[in-house]
C-alpha positions in Angstrom: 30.9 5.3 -85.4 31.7 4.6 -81.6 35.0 5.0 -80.5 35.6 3.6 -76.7 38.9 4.7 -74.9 40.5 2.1 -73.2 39.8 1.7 -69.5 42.3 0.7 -67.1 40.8 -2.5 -64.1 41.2 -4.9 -62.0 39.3 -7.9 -61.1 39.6 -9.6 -57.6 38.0 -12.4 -56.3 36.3 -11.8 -52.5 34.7 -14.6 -50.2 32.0 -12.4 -49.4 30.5 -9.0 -50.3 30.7 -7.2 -47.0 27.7 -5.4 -45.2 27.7 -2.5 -43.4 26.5 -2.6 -40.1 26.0 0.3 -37.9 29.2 -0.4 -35.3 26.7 -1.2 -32.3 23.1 -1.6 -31.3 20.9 -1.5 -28.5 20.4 -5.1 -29.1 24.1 -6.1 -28.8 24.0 -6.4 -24.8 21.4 -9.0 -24.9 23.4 -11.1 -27.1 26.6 -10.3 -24.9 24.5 -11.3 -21.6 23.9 -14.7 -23.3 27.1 -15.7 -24.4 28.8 -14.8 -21.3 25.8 -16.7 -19.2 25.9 -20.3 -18.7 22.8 -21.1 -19.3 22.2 -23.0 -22.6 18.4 -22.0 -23.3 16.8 -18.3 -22.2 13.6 -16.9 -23.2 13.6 -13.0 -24.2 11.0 -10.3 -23.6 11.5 -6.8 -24.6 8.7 -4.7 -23.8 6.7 -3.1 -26.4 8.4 -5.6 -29.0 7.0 -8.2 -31.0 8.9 -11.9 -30.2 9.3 -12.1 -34.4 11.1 -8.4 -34.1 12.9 -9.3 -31.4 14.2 -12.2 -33.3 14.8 -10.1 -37.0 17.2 -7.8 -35.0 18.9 -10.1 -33.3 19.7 -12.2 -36.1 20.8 -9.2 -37.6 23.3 -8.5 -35.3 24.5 -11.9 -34.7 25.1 -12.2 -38.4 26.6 -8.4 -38.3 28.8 -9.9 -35.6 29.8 -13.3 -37.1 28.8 -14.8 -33.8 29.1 -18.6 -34.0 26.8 -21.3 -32.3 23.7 -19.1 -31.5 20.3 -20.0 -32.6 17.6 -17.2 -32.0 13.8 -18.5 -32.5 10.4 -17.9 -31.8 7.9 -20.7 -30.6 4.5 -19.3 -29.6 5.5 -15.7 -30.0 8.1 -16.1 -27.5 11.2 -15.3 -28.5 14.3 -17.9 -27.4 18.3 -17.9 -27.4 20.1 -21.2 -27.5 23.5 -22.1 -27.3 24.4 -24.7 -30.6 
């Protein structure tokens, strides 16, 4: 015989699961440099760094950031910011 004690809970409906993010990046001023810039289209080099790395953690912390009208790509393994 199981016996279950009643449990007490609520239920609330969320948009979207959040994500934790660390609260800044090394990557964050590049991003920054770009939206402030007026230029719609730059090309981005980091030394050492792979253009599809580059790319990955950028995205990341676009998406971390909710930043809106940014597209981050990679043609010919260079890596490219452009304003949507």
């Amino acid at each position: 015989m199981i016996v279950m004690s009643e449990v007490k809970f609520e239920l609330k409906v969320v948009k979207k699961k959040p994500r934790r993010y660390r609260t800044g990046s090394k990557y964050d001023p590049i991003l920054d440099a770009f939206m402030e810039g007026k230029d719609n289209l730059v090309e981005v080099s980091i030394e050492d760094k792979d253009a599809n790395y580059v790319r990955t953690q950028l995205n990341k912390r676009a998406e971390a950031r909710e930043l809106k009208g940014i597209k981050i790509s990679v043609v010919n393994n260079v890596c490219y910011l452009e304003k949507e």
